[in-house]
C-alpha positions, 0 to 999 in steps of 0.5 A: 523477502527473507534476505539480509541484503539491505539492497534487496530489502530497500528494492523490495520495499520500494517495490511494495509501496508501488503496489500499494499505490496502484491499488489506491489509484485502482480501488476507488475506481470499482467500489464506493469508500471504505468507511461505509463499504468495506465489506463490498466487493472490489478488486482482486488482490494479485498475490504469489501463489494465487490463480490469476484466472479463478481469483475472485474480488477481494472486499474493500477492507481487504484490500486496504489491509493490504495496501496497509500491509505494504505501507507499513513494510515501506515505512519500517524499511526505507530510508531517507537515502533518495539518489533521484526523484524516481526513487522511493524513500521513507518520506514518500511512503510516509506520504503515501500512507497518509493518503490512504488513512484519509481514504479510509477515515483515520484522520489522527493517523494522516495527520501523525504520518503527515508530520 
């Protein structure tokens, strides 16, 4: 992640906020919500330099951290620019992290990322 190449970091953005996708689709399948749980166990974060087979679960605020985490990189580094319905752009990820506020009950940010 530490190229200049505005390709590369578009890719990797698009990237990022498909994983956090996947990890909002997945999270509330192992764990109750966010407001009242986040110290529960949930899933493991999948991670460069993490030992797939002794990795325990995360909490859930860890991973709605790095769900965030991945949302906010998208967001400061996309663009309007979509050739086609299969790419990410910056209005999806917007989208996206609204999703996950109101998962987490930041109500006043899904309704700021929303607009």
């Amino acid at each position: 992640e530490d190229t200049q190449s505005e390709t590369a970091i578009n890719e990797i953005a698009q990237a990022r906020a498909i994983r956090a996708y996947s990890y909002m689709q997945l999270a509330p399948y192992f764990q109750f919500n966010y407001q009242n749980h986040k110290d529960e166990p949930c899933i493991p974060i999948l991670s460069a330099g993490v030992d797939y087979a002794n990795n325990p679960r995360a909490t859930v605020g860890e991973v709605w951290k790095y769900i965030m985490d991945d949302l906010n990189y998208a967001v400061e580094h996309l663009t309007l620019d979509r050739t086609s319905k299969d790419r990410i752009n910056v209005n999806v990820a917007y989208g996206l992290r609204a999703r996950a506020n109101l998962y987490m009950g930041n109500w006043a940010e899904a309704a700021a990322d929303a607009a």
